[in-house]
N, C-alpha and C positions, 0 to 999 in steps of 0.2 A: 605545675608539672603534672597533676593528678587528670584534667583537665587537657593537655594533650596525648595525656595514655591512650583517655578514653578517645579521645576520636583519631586516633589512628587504629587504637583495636574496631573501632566500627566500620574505617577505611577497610582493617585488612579483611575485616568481613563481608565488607560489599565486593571486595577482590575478589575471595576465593570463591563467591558466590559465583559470582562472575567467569571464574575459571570454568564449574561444573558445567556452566553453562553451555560455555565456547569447547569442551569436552563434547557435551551432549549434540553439536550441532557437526564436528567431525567425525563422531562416527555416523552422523545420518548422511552425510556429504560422500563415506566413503563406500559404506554400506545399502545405501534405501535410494535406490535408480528412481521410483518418484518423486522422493524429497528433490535428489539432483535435478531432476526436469524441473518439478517446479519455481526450484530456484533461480533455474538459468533463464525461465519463460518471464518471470517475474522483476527479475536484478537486473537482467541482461539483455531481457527482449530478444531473444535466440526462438530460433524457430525449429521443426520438420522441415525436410526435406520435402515434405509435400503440402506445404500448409502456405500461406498468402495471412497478411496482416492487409486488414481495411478499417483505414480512421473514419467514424461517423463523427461529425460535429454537425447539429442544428444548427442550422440557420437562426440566429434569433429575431423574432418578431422586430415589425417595424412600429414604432412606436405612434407614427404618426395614422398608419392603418387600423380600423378599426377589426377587433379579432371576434369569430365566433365560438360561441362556447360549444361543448360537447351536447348539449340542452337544446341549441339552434339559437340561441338570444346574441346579438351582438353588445359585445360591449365598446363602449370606446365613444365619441363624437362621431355621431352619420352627419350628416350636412343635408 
């Protein structure tokens, strides 16, 4: 018994921990217009009205080509 006290008293405290928390982030959500931006830019990928999103993905190297380094040395099999 003594032994399920304790971890529901440490349940209730990682709760109310928890609550402050989800407090703390409602008034930044109702109050703080950057907090809201950021989160909507980040969560939700919302944009400006004037803004354009552009995916960069490299191209990843071919493995069978040999690469040079920043240095000028090729590495890799030359033939």
């Amino acid at each position: 018994m003594n032994r399920k006290t304790t971890a529901l008293s440490a349940e209730n405290e990682q709760l109310l921990q928890e609550i402050v928390q989800l407090r703390k982030e409602i008034q930044l959500l109702q109050h703080d217009v950057q907090y809201l931006e950021k989160i909507a830019r980040e969560k939700y990928g919302m944009l400006k009205s004037n803004e354009e999103v552009y995916n960069v993905n490299p191209i990843a190297p071919d493995p069978a080509e040999p690469q040079v380094t920043p240095e000028g040395e090729i590495e890799g099999d030359v033939p």
